[in-house]
C-alpha positions as CSV (number, residue, x, y, z in Angstrom):
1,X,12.0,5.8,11.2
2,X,11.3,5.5,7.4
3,X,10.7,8.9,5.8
4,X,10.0,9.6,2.3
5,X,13.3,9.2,0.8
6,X,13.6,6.2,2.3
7,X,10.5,4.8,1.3
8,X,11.2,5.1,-2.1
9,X,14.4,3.6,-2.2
10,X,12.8,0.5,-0.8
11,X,9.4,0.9,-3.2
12,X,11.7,1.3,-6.1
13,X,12.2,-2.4,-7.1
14,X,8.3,-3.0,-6.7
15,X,6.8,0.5,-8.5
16,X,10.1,1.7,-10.3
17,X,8.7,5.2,-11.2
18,X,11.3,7.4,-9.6
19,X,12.6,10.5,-11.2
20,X,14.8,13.1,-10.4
21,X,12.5,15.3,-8.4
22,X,13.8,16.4,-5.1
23,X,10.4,17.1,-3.9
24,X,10.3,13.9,-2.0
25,X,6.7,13.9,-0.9
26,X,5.4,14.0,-3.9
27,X,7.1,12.2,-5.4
28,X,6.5,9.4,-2.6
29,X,2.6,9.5,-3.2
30,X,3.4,9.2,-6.9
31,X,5.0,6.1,-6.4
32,X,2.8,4.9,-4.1
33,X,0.1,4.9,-6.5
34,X,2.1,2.8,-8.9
35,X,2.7,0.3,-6.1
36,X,-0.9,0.0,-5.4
37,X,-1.8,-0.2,-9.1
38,X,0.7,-3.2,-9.0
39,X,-0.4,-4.6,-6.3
40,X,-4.3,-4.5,-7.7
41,X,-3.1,-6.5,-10.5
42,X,-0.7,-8.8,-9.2
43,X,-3.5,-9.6,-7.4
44,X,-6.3,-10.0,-10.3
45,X,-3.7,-11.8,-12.3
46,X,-4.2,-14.7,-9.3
47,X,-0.2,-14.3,-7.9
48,X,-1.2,-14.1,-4.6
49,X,2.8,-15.0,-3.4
50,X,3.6,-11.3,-5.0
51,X,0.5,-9.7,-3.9
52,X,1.3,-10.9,0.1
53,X,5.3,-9.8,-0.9
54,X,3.6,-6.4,-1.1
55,X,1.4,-6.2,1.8
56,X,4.4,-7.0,3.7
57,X,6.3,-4.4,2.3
58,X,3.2,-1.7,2.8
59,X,3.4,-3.0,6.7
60,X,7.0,-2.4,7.2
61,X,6.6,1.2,5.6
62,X,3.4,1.9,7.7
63,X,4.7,0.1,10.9
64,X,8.4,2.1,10.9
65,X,7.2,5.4,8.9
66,X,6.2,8.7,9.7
67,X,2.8,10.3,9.5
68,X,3.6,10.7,5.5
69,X,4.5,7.6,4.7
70,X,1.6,6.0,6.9
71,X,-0.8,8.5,5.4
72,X,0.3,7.2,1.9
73,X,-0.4,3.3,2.9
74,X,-3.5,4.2,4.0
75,X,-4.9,6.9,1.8
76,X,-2.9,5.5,-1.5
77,X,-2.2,2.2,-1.4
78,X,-5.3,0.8,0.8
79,X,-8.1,2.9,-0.5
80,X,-7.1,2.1,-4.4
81,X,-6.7,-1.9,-2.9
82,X,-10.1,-2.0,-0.8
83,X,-12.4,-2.9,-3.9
84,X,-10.2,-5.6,-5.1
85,X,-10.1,-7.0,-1.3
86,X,-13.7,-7.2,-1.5
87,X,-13.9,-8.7,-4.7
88,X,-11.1,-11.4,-4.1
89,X,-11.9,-13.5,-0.8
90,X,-8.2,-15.2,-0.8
91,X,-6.7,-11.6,-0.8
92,X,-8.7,-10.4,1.8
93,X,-7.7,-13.0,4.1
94,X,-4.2,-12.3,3.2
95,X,-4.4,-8.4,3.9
96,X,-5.8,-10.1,7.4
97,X,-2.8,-12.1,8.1
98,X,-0.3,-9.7,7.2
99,X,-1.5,-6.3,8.3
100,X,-2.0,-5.4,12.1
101,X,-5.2,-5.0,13.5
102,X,-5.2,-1.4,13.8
103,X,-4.4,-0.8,10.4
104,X,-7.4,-2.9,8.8
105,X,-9.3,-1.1,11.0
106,X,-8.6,2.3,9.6
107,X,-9.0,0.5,6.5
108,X,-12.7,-0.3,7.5
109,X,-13.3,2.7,8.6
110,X,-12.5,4.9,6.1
111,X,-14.6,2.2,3.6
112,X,-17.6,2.5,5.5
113,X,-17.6,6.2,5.9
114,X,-16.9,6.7,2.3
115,X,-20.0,4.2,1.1
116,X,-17.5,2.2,-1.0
């Protein structure tokens, strides 16, 4: 299972923003929101090849994670990425083929219910 700590040591070559906090939760969401910030413009910079790197990577952390770590793909990474999936047809179809079906419905669901 992937908890926080662990998370970040594998986030840490794609957001980078670690510090010497032992407060690992936050920390965690703090670094998640860099890695969806990255991920938004990877993506609006048209390197898709990175931008699919990433989703794979938020996949593994919310497919082997606990409830924090799959909280902060869904409430951190996905809700900052849903616009830009909307926006970008070739990204959305990537977040299709690499994210489980159960996840991108979440995904949906907490757009719709939001009015985003």
């Amino acid at each position: 299972m992937i908890n926080e700590r662990i998370a970040l040591l594998l986030l840490n070559g794609e957001a980078g923003r670690l510090s010497n906090n032992s407060h690992y939760t936050r920390e965690f969401y703090q670094c998640m929101e860099g890695f969806a910030n990255a991920s938004v413009a990877t993506c609006q910079s048209g390197n898709l090849k990175k931008f699919e790197a990433h989703l794979r990577i938020a996949n593994k952390l919310y497919a082997d994670g606990n409830e924090t770590v799959k909280n902060g793909i869904i409430n951190v990474f996905l809700f900052k990425a849903l616009d830009m999936l909307d926006q970008i047809p070739a990204a959305k179809r990537l977040a299709e083929n690499c994210l489980p079906q159960e996840l991108l419905r979440e995904i949906s669901r907490q757009h719709y219910s939001t009015g985003l």
